[in-house]
C-alpha positions in Angstrom: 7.2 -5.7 3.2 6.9 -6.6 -0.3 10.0 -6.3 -3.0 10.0 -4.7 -6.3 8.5 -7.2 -8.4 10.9 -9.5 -10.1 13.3 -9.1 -6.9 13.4 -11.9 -4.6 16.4 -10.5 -2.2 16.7 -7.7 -0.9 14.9 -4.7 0.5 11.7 -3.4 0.2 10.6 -2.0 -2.8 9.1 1.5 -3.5 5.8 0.2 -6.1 4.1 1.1 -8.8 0.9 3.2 -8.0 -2.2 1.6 -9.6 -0.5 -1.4 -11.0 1.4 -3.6 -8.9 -0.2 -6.7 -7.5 0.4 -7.2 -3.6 -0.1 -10.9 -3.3 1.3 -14.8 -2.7 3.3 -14.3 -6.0 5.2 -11.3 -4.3 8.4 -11.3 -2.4 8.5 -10.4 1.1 11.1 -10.0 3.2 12.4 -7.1 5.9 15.7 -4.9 5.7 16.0 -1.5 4.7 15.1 0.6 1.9 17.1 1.9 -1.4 17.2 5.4 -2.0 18.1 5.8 -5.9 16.3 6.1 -9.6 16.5 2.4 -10.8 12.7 0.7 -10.3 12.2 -0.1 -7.1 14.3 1.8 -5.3 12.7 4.8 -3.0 12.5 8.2 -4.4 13.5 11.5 -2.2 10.9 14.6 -2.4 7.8 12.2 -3.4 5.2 10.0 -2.3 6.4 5.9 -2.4 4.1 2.8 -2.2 4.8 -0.2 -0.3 3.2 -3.4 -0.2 2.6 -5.7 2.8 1.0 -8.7 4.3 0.0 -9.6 7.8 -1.7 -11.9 10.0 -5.1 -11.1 10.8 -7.6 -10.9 14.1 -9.4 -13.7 12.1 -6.3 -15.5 12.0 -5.8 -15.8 8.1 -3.1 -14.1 5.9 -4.2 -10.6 4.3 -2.3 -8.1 2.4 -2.4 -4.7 2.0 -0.6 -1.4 0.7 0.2 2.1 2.1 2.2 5.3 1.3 4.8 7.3 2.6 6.0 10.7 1.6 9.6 10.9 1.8 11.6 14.5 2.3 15.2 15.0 1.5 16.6 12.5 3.5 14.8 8.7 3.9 14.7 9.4 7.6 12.2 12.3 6.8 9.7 10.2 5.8 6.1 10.5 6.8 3.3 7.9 6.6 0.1 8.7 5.1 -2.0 5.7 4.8 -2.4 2.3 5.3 -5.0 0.2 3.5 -5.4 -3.7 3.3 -7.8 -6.4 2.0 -10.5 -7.7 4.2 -11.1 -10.7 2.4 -8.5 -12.9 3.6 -5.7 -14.1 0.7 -7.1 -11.8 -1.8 -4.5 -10.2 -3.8 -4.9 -5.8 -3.7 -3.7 -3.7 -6.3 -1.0 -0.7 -4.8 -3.5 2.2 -4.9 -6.4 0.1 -5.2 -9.4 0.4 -2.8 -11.7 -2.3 -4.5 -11.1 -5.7 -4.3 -9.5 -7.2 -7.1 -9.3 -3.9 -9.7 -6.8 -1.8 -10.2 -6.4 1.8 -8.4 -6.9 4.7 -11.2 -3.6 6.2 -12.2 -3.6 10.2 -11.5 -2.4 12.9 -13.8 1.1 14.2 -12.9 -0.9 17.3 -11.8 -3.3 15.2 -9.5 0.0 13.8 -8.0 1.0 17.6 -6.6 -2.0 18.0 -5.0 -2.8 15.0 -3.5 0.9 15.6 -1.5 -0.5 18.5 -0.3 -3.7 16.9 1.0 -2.2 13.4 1.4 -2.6 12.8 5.2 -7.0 13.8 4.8 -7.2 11.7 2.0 -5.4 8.5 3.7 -7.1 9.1 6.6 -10.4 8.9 4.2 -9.3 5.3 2.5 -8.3 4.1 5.6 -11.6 4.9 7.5 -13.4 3.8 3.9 -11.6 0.5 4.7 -12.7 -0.3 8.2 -16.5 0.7 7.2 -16.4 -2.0 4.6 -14.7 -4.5 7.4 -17.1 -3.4 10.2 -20.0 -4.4 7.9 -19.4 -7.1 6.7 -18.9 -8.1 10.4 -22.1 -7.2 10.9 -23.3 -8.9 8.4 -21.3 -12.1 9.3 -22.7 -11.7 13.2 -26.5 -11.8 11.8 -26.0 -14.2 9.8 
C-alpha cells in the first residue's frame, strides 16, 4: 500500500480524497496502519483512502485506490471499494474514476450520505471499472 505522501517509511497512509496521486513517485511499502489526527494517519468513525499497486493478468505494473470505513476501533473496519487503472503505469487520482483527472471533492454533507450508501456505490465504480477493462479487451481481441 502506498504512504502518506512525503513519507517514505512507515505504514500505510490514510489519503487525500480527490487529490492524491497514486503512482511511481509514491512510497509503497506493507506494515500496519496509524490510528491518530496528524496527515496520514487513519481516522476512527470515517471513511479512509488508500492507495495501491499490483501486478497485473497482463503482466505489467498498475495502481489503484480503494476505501475503507473504519468504526471505533481499526479492527472494525470495513471495505467498500476497490478501483484501479487499466492502463498499465498510468498514475490514478485517490477518488478518481477517469484516467489521469482528479476525483471531484464532495461537500461535507455529500460525505454523510455517501457512508450510508458507501457499499452500492463501490460496488457501482468497481463494476464501472471492469466494463471499461472488458472493452477495451474486446476491442484489443478484434483488433
Amino acid at each position: 500500500m502506498m504512504r502518506y505522501p512525503g513519507v517514505t517509511t512507515g505504514s500505510a497512509g490514510s489519503l487525500v480524497y480527490g487529490s492524491t496521486v497514486i503512482g511511481p513517485t509514491g512510497s509503497f511499502g506493507s506494515g500496519a496502519v496509524v490510528v491518530g489526527s496528524a496527515p496520514g494517519n487513519w481516522r476512527l468513525n470515517d471513511i479512509n483512502y488508500f492507495g495501491y499497486r499490483f501486478i497485473a493478468d497482463d503482466g505489467q505494473l498498475h495502481y489503484g485506490w480503494g476505501s475503507a470505513q473504519v468504526g471505533a476501533t481499526i479492527l472494525d473496519r470495513t471495505l467498500l471499494s476497490l478501483t484501479w487503472e487499466t492502463i498499465p503505469n498510468t498514475p490514478i487520482f485517490a477518488g478518481s474514476l477517469v484516467t489521469g483527472q482528479p476525483a471531484a471533492v464532495p461537500e461535507t454533507s455529500t460525505i454523510a450520505a455517501g457512508a450510508l450508501a458507501g457499499l452500492a456505490v463501490g460496488a457501482r465504480f468497481v463494476l464501472q471499472r471492469r466494463r471499461r477493462a472488458t472493452a477495451q479487451q474486446a476491442c484489443s481481441m478484434e483488433a
